[in-house]
Backbone as numpy.savetxt, mean C-alpha at the origin, in Angstrom:
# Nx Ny Nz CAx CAy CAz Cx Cy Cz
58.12 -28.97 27.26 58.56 -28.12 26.16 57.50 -28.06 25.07
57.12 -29.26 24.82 55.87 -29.64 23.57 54.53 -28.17 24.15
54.32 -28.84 25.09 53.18 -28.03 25.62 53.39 -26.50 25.65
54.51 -26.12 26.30 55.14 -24.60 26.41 54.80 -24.31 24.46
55.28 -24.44 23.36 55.08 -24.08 22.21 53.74 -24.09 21.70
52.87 -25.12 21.99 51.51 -24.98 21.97 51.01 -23.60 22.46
51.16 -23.98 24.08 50.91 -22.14 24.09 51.29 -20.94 23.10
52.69 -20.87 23.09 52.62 -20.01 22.55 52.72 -19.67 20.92
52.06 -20.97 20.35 51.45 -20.96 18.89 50.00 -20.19 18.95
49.13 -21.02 20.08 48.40 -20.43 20.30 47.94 -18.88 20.14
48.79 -18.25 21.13 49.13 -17.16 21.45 49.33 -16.40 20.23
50.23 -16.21 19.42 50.58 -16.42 18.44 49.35 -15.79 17.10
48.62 -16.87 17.27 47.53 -16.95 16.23 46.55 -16.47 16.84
46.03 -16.08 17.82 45.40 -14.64 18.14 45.54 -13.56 18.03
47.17 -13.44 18.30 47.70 -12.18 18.03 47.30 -11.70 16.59
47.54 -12.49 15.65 47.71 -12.29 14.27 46.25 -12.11 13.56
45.14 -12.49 14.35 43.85 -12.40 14.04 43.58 -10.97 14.21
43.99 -10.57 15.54 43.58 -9.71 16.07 43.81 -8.41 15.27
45.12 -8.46 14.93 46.00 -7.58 14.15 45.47 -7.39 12.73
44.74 -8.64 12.06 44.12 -8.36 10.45 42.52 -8.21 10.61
42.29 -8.22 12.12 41.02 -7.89 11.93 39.85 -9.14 11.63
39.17 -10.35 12.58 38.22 -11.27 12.53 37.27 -10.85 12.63
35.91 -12.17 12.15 34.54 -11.74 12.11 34.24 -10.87 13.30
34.68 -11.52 14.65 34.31 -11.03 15.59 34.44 -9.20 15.66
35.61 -8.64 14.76 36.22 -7.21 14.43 35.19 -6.49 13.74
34.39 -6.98 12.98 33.94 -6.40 12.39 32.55 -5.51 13.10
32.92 -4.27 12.81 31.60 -3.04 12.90 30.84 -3.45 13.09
30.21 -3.16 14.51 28.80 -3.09 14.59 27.63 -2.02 13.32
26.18 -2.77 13.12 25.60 -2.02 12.00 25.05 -0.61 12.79
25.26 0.25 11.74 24.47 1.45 12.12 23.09 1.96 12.68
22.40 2.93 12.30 21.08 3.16 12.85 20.42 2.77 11.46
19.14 2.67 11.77 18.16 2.09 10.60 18.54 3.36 9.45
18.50 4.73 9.93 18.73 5.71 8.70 20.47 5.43 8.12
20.79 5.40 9.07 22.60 4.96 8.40 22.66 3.77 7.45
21.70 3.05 7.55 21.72 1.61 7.37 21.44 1.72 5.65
20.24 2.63 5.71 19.33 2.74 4.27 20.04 3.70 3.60
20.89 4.84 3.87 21.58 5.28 3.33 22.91 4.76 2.92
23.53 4.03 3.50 25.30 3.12 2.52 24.44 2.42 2.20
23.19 1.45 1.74 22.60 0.70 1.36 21.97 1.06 -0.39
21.71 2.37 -0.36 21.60 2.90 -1.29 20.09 3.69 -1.70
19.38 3.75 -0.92 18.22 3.45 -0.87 17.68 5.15 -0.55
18.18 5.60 -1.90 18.07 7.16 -2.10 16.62 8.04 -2.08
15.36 7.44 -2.70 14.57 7.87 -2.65 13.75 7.64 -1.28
13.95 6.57 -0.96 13.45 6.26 0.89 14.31 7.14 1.29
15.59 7.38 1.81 15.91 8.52 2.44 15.62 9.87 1.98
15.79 10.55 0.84 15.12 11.65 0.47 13.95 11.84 1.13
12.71 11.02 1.11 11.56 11.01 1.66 11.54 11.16 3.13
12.30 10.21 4.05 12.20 10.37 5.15 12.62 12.15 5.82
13.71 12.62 4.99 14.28 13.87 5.48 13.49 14.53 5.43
12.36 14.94 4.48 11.41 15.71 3.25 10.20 15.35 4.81
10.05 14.50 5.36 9.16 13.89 6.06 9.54 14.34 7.93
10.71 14.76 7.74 11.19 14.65 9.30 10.95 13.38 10.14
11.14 12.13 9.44 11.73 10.84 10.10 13.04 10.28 9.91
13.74 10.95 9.84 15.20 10.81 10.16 15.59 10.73 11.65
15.47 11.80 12.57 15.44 11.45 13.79 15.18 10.39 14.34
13.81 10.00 14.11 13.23 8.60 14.78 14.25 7.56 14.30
14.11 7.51 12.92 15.35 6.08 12.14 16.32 6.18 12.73
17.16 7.35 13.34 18.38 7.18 14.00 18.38 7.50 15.41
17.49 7.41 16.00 17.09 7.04 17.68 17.62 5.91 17.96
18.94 5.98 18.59 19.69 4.80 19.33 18.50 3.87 19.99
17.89 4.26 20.67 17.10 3.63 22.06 15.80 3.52 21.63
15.88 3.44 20.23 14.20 2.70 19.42 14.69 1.37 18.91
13.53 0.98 18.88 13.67 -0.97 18.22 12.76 -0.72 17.05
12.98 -1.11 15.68 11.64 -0.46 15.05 12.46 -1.88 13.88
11.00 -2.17 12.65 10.89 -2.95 11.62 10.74 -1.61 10.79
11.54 -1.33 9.52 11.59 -1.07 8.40 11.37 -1.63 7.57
9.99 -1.43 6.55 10.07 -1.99 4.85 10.23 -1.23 4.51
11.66 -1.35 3.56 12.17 -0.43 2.72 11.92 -0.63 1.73
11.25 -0.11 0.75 11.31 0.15 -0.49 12.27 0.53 -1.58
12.81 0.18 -2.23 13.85 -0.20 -3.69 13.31 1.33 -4.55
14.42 1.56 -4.89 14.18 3.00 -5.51 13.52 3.16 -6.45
13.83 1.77 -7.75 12.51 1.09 -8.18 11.30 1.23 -8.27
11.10 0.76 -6.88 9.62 0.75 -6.50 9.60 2.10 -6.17
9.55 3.08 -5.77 9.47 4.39 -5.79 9.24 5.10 -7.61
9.84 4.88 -7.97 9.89 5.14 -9.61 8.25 4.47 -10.51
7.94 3.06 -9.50 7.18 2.72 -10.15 6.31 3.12 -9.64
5.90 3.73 -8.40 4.66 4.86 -7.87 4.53 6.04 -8.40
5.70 6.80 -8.45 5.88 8.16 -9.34 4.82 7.90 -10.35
5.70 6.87 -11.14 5.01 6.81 -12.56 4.02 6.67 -12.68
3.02 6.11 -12.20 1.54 5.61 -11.63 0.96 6.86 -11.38
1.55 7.49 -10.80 1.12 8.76 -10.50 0.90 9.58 -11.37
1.90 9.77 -12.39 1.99 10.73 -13.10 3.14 11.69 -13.03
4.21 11.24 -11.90 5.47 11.94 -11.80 6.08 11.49 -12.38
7.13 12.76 -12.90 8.49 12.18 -13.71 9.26 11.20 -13.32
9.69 11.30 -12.15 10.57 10.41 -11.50 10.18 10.08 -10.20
10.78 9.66 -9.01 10.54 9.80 -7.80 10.96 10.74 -7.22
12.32 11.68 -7.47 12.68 12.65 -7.24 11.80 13.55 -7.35
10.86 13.96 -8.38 10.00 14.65 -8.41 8.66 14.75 -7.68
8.37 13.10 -7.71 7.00 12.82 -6.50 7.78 13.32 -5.15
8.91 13.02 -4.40 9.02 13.66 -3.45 9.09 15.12 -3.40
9.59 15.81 -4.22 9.91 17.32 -4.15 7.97 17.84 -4.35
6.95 17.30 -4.88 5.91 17.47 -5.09 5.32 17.27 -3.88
5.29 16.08 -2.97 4.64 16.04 -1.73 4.56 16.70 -0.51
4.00 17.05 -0.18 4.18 17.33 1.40 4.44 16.70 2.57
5.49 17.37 3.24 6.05 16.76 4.58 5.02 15.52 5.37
4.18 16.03 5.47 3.14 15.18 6.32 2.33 14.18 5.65
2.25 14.52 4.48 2.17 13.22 2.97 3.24 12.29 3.45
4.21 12.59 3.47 5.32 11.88 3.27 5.46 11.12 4.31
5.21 11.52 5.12 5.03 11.20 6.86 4.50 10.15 7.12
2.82 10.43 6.10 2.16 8.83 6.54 2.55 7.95 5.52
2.53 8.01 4.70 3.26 6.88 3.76 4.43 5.87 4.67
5.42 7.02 5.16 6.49 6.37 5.57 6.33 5.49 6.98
4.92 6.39 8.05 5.18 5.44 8.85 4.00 4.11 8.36
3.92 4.10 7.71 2.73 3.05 7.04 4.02 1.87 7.10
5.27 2.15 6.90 6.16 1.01 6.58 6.87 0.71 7.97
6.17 1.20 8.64 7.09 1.24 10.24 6.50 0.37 11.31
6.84 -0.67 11.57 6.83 -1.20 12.67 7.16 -1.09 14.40
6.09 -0.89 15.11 6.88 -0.34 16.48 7.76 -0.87 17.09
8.08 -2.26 16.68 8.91 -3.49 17.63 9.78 -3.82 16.30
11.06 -4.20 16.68 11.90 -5.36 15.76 11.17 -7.09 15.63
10.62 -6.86 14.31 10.35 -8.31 13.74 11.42 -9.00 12.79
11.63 -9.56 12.90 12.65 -10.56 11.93 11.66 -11.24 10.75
12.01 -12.25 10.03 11.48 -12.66 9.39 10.61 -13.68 9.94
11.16 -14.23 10.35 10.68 -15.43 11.32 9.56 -15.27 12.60
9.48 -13.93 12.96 8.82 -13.37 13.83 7.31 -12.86 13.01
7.77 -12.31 12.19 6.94 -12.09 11.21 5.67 -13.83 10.60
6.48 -14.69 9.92 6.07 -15.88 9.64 5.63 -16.36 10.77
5.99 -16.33 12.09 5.15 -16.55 13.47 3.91 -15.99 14.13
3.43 -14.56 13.65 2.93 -13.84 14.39 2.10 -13.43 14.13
1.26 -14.14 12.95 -0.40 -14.12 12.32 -0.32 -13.47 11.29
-1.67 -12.52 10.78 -1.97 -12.59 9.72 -1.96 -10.97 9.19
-1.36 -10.05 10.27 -1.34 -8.56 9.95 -0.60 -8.01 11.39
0.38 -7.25 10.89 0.55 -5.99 11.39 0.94 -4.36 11.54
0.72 -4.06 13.09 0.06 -3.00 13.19 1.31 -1.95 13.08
1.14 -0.84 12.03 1.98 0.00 11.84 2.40 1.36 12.62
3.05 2.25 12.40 3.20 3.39 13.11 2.20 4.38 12.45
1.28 3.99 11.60 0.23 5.35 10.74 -0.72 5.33 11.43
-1.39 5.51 12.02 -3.07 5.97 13.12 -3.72 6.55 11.95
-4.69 5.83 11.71 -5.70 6.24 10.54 -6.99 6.16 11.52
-7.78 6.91 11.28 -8.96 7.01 12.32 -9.07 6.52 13.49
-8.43 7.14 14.12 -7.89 6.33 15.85 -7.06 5.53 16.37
-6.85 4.26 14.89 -6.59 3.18 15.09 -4.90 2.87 14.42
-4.58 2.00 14.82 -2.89 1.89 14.39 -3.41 1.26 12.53
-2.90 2.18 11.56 -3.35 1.10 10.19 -2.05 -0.09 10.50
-3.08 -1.23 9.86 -2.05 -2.48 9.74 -1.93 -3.21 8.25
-1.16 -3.70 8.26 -0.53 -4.44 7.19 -0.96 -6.03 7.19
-1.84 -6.60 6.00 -1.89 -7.62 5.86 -0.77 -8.74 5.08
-0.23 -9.81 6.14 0.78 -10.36 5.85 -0.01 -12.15 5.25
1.04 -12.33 4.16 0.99 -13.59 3.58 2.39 -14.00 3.79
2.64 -15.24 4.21 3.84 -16.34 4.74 3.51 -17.41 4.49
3.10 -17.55 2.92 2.95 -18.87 2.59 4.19 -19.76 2.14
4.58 -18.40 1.36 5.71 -18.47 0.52 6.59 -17.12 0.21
7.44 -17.14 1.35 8.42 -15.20 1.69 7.61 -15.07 2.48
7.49 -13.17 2.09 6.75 -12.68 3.11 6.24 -12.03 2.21
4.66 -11.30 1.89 3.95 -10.44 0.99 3.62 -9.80 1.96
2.97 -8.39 1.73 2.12 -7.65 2.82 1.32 -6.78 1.88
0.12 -7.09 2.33 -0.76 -6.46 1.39 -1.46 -4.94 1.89
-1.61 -3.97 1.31 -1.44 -2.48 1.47 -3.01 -1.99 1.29
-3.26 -1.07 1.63 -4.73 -0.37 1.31 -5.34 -0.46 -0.25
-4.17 -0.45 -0.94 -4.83 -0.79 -2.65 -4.95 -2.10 -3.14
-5.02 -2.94 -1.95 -5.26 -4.49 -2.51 -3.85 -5.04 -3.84
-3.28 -4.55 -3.23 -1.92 -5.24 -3.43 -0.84 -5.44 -2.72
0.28 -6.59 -3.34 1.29 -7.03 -2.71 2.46 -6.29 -2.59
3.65 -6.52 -1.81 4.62 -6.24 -1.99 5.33 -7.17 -1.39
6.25 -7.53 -1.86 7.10 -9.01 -1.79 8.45 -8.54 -0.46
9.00 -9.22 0.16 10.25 -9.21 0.94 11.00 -9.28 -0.11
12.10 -8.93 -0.56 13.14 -9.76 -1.44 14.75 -9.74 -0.83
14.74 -8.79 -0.13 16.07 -9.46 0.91 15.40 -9.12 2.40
15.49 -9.84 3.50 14.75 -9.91 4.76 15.64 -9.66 5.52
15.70 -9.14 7.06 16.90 -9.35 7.91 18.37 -8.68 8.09
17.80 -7.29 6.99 18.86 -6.43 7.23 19.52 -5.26 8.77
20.41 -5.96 9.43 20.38 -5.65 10.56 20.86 -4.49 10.97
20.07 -3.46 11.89 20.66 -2.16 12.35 20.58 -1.78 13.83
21.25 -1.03 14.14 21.52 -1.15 15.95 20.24 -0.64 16.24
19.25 -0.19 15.80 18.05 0.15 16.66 17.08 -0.80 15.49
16.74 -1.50 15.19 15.96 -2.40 14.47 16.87 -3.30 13.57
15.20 -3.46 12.39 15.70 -4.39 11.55 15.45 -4.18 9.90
15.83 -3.99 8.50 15.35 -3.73 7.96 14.97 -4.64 6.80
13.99 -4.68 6.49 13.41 -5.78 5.05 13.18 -4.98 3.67
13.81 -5.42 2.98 13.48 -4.92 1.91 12.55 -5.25 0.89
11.97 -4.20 0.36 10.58 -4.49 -0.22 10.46 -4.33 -1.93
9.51 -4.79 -2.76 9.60 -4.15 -3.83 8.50 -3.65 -4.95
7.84 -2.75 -3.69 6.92 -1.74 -3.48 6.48 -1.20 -2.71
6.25 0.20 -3.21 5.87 1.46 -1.71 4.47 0.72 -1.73
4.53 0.96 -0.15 2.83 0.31 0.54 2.19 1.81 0.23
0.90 1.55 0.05 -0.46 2.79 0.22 -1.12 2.61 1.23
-0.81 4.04 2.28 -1.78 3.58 3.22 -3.25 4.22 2.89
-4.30 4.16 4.06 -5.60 4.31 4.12 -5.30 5.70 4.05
-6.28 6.61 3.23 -6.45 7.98 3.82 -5.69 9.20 3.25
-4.66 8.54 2.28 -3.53 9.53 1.81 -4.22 10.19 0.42
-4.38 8.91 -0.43 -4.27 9.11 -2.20 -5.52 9.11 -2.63
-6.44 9.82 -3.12 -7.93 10.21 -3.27 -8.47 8.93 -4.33
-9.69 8.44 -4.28 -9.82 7.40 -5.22 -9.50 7.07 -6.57
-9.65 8.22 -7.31 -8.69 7.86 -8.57 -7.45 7.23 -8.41
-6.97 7.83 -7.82 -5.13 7.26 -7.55 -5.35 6.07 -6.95
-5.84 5.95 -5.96 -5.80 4.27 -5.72 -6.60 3.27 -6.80
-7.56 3.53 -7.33 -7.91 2.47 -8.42 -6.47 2.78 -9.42
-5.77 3.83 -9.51 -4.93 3.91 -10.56 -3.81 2.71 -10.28
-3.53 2.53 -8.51 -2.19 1.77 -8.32 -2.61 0.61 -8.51
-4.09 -0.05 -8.51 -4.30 -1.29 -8.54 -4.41 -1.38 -9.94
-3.64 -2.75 -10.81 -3.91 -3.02 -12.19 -4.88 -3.64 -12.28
-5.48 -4.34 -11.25 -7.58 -4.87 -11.83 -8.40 -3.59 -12.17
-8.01 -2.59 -11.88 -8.75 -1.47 -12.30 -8.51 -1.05 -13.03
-7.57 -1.09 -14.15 -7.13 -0.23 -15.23 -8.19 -0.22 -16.46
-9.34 -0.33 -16.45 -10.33 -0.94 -17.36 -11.01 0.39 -16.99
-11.80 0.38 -15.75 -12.35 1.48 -15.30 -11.55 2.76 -15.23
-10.40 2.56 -14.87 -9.33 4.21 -14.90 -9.58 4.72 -15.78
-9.29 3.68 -17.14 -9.61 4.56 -18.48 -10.51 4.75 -18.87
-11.90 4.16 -18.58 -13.22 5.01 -18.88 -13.35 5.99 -18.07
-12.75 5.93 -16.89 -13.24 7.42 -16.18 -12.27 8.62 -16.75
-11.07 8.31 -17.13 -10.05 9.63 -17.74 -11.10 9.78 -19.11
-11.25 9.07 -19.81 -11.81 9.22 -21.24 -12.91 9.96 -20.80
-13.94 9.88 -19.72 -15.51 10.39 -19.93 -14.89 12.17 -19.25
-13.57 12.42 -18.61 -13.12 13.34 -17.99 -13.94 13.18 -16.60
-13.99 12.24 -15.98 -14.48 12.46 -14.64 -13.12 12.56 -13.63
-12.01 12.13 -14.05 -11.21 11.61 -12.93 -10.93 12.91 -12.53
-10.95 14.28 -12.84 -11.02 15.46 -12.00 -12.69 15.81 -10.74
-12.82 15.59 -11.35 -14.61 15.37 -10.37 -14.19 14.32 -9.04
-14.16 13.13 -9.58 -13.63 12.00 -8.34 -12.39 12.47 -7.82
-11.49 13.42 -8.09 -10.24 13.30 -7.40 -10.59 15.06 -6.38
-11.63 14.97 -6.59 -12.20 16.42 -5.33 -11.79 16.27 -4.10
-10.56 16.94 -3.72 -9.98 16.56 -1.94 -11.26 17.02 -0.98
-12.40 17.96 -1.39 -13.57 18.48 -0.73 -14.59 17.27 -0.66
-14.48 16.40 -1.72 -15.75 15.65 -1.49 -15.53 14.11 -0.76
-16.06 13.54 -0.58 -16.61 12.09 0.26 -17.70 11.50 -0.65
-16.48 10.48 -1.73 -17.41 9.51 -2.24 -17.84 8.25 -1.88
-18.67 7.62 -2.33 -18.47 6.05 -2.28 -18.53 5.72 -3.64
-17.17 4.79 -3.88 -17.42 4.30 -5.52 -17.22 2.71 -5.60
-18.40 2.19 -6.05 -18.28 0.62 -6.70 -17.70 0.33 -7.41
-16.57 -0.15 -7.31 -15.10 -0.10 -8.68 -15.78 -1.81 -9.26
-15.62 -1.76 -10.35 -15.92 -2.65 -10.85 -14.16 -3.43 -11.40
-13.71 -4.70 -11.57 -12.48 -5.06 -11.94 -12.77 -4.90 -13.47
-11.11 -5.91 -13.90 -11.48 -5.59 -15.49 -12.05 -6.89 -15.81
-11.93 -7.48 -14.88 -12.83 -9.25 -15.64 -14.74 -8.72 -15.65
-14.43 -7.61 -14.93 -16.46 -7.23 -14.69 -16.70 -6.48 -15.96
-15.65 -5.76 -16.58 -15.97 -4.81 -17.67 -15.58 -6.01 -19.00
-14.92 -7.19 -18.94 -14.56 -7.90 -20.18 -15.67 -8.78 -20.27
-16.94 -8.52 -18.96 -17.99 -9.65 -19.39 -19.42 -9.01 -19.72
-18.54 -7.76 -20.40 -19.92 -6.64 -21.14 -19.20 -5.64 -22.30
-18.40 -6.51 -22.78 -17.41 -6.04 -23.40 -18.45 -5.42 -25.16
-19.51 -6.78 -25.23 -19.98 -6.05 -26.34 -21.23 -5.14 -26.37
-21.42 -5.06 -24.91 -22.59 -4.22 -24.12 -21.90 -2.54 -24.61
-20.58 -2.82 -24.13 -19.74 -1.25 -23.85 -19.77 -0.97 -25.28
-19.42 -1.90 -26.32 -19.00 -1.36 -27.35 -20.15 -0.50 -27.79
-21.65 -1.04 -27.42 -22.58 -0.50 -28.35 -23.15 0.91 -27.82
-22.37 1.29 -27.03 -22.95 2.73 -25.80 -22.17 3.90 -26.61
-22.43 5.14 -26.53 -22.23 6.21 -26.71 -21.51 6.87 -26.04
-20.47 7.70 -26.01 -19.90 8.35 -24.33 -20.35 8.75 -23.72
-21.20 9.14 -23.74 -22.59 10.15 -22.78 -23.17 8.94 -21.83
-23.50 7.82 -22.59 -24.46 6.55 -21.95 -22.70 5.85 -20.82
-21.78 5.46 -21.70 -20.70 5.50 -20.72 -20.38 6.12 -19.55
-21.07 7.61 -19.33 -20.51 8.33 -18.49 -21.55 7.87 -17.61
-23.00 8.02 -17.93 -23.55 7.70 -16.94 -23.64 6.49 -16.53
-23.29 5.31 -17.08 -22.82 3.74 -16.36 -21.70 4.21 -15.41
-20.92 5.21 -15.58 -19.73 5.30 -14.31 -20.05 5.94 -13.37
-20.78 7.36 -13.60 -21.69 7.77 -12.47 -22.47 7.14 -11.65
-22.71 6.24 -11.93 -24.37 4.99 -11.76 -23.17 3.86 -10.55
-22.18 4.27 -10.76 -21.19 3.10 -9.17 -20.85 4.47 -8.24
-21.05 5.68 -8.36 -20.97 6.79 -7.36 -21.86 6.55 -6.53
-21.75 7.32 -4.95 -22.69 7.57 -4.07 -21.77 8.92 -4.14
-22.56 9.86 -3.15 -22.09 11.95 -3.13 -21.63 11.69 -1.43
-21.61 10.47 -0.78 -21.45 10.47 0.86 -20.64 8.98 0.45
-19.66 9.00 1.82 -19.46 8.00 2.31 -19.76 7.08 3.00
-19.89 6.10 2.16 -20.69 5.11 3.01 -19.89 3.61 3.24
-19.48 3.66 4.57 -18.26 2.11 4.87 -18.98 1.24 5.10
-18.65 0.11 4.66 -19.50 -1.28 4.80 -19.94 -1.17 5.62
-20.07 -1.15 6.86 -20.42 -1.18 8.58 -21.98 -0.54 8.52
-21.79 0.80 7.15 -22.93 1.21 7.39 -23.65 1.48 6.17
-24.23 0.45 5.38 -24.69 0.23 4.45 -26.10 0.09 4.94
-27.27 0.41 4.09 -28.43 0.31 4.56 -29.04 -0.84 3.59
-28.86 -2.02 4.16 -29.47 -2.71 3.30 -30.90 -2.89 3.25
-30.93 -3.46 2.00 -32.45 -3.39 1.48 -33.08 -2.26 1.20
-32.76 -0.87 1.09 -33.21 0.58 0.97 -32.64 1.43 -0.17
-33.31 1.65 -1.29 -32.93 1.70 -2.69 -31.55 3.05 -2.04
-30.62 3.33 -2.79 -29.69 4.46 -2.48 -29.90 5.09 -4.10
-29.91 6.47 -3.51 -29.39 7.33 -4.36 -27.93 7.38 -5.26
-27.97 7.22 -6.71 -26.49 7.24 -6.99 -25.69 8.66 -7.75
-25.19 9.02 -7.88 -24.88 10.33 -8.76 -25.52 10.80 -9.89
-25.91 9.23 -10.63 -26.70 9.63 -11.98 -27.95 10.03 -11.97
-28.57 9.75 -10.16 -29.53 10.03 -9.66 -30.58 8.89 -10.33
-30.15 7.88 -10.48 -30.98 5.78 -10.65 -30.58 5.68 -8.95
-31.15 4.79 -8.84 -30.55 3.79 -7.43 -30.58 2.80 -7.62
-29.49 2.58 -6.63 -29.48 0.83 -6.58 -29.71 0.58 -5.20
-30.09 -0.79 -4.78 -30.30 -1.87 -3.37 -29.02 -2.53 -3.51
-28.50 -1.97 -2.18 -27.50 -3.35 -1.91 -28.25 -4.27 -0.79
-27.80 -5.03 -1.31 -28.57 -6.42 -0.44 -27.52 -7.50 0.65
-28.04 -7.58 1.57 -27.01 -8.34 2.58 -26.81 -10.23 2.39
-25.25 -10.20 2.53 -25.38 -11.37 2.67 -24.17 -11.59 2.45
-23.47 -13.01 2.08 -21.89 -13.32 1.80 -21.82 -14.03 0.48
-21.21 -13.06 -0.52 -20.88 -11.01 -0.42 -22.28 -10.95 -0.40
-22.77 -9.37 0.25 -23.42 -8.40 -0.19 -23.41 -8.52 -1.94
-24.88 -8.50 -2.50 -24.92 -7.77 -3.36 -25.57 -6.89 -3.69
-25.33 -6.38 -5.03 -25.98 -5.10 -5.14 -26.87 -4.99 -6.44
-28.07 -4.76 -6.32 -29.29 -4.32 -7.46 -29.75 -3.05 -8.48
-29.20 -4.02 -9.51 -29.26 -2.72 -10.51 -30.50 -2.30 -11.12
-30.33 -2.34 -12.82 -31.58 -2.62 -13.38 -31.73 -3.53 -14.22
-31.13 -4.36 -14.34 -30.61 -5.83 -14.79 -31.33 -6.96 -13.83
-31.63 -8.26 -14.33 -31.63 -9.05 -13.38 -30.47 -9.69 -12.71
-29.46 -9.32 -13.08 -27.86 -10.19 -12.58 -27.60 -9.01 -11.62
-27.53 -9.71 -9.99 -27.01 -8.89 -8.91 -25.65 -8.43 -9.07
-24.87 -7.80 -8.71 -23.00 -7.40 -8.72 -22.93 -8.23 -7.38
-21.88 -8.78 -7.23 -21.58 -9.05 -6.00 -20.23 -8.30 -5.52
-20.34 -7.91 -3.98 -19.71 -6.98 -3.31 -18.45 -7.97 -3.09
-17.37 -7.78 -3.51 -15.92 -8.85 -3.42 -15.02 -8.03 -2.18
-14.82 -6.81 -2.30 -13.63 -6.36 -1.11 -14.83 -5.13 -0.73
-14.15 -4.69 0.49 -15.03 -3.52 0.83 -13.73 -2.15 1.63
-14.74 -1.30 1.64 -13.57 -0.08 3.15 -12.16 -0.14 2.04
-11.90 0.18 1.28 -10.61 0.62 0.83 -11.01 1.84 0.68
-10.05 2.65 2.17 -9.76 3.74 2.31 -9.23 4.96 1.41
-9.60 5.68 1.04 -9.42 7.36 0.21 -9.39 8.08 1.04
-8.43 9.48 0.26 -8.63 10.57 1.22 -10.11 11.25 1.04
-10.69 11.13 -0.18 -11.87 11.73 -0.57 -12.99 10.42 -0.46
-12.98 9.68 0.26 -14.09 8.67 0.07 -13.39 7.01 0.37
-14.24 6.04 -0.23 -14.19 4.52 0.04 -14.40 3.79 -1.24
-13.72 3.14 -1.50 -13.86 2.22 -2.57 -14.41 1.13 -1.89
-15.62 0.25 -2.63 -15.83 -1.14 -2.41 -15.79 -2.03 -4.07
-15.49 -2.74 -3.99 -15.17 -3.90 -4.95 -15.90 -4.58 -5.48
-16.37 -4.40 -6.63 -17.54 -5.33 -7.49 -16.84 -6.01 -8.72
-17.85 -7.27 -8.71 -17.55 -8.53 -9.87 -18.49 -8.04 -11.43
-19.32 -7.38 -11.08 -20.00 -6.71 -12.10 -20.32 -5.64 -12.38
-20.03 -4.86 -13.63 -20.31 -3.56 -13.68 -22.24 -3.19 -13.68
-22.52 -2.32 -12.68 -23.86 -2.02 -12.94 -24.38 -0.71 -14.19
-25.53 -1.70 -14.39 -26.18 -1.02 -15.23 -27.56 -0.08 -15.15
-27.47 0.96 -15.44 -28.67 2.08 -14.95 -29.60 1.86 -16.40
-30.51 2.57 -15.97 -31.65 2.27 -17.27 -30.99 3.17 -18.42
-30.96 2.84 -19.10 -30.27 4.01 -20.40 -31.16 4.41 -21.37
């Protein structure tokens, strides 16, 4: 008899689970686009539609990693930009703008977090930038960072958001890929450059450098390179300013790979400088203090940024 009531207590208390609905009841998650939309994540979907990657995000029979970006962080690119809002940077872009940005955040396989913290030191995205898959440089020291074509971070801040065809991480910043945003705009997204941004808006060059026709090379100098000539700058004229900023131009692109070292180059202001090989590369002004070459190949649509510790100086 004891046993007979066991059963059907048992019994019983399944029934009653069943009926209010257990973990086990609960909804499977949607598609990665279903996912980011009840999630809230308005300006990433706007973009993707604007982009025609909606389809793909809701392809049952894809496995894909999403960094999603925080609407936030969308707002804080706009603004960088010069858009009102993000609503507006999207209604401003073009489909195929939009396109690579977005698959810049796309992963071909489902990574987790842990997969991610396992699986080295970069990876390879859904954007093909000159042949090649662009990839994402990852830090897992501490979270997850992934560092973007403008030499900056963007942090995980919730990881592991799960959807029936992937996985999604949330981020809190739009990545820049290689190839999209012409060099002004990318020294604009990086804040070590904000030293140089504003001498180049002030001398009015940043329409000249932002030429979608031309192929520069520009030696961006940081702001610790411009705060250690701080009373050099003060004593210059705008004219002598303009041509210290001209004087980090080349009129061609030239990617690290193919630097001619030791062979004076032509620069815009029409001085040259020698870059010189070695670890870093540096480069010869008319100063006796070399610049040394710190990052290189940061991709533009109009050209290449490489990275200097010192601003060079042309004969004035």
């Amino acid at each position: 008899m004891i046993d007979w009531f066991k059963r059907m207590a048992a019994v019983s208390a399944l029934a009653f689970l069943a009926a209010c609905g257990g973990s086990d009841d609960d909804p499977p998650p949607g598609t990665l686009a279903q996912e980011a939309t009840e999630a809230g994540f308005s300006a990433l979907v706007a973009a993707a539609d604007k982009a025609g990657l909606v389809p793909a995000l809701s392809d049952a029979s894809a496995t894909l990693t999403v960094f999603a970006p925080t609407d936030a962080a969308f707002t804080s690119l706009a603004t960088t930009l010069g858009f009102a809002s993000a609503e507006a940077m999207v209604t401003a872009l073009d489909g195929p703008t939009l396109a690579k940005i977005l698959q810049y955040h796309v992963l071909p396989a489902r990574k987790s977090a842990a997969d991610l913290v396992a699986g080295g030191g970069s990876e390879a995205t859904l954007y093909t930038f000159d042949g090649a898959a662009a990839t994402l440089a990852l830090n897992t020291t501490a979270g997850v960072k992934l560092t973007d074509e403008v030499l900056t971070e963007a942090s995980v801040t919730t990881a592991d958001v799960p959807a029936s065809n992937g996985v999604i991480h949330v981020i809190d910043k739009v990545l820049v890929p290689p190839g999209v945003l012409n060099v002004v705009q990318m020294a604009q997204l990086n804040p070590a450059f904000s030293t140089l941004v504003g001498a180049v808006v002030d001398a009015d060059l940043a329409g000249t450098l932002s030429d979608a026709t031309a192929e520069y090379t520009v030696f961006a100098p940081t702001n610790a390179a411009f705060e250690a000539i701080a009373s050099t700058v003060e004593s210059l004229t705008p004219e002598q300013i303009a041509d210290v900023l001209v004087y980090h131009v080349l009129d061609s692109q030239v990617l690290a790979a193919d630097i001619p070292f030791g062979t004076p180059v032509a620069t815009v202001l029409g001085q040259t400088i020698t870059i010189n090989a070695g670890t870093p590369p540096t480069i010869t002004d008319s100063t006796d203090s070399p610049a040394g070459i710190v990052a290189t190949d940061v991709r533009a649509s109009n050209g290449v940024i490489h990275v200097t510790d010192k601003v060079l100086i042309p004969t004035l």
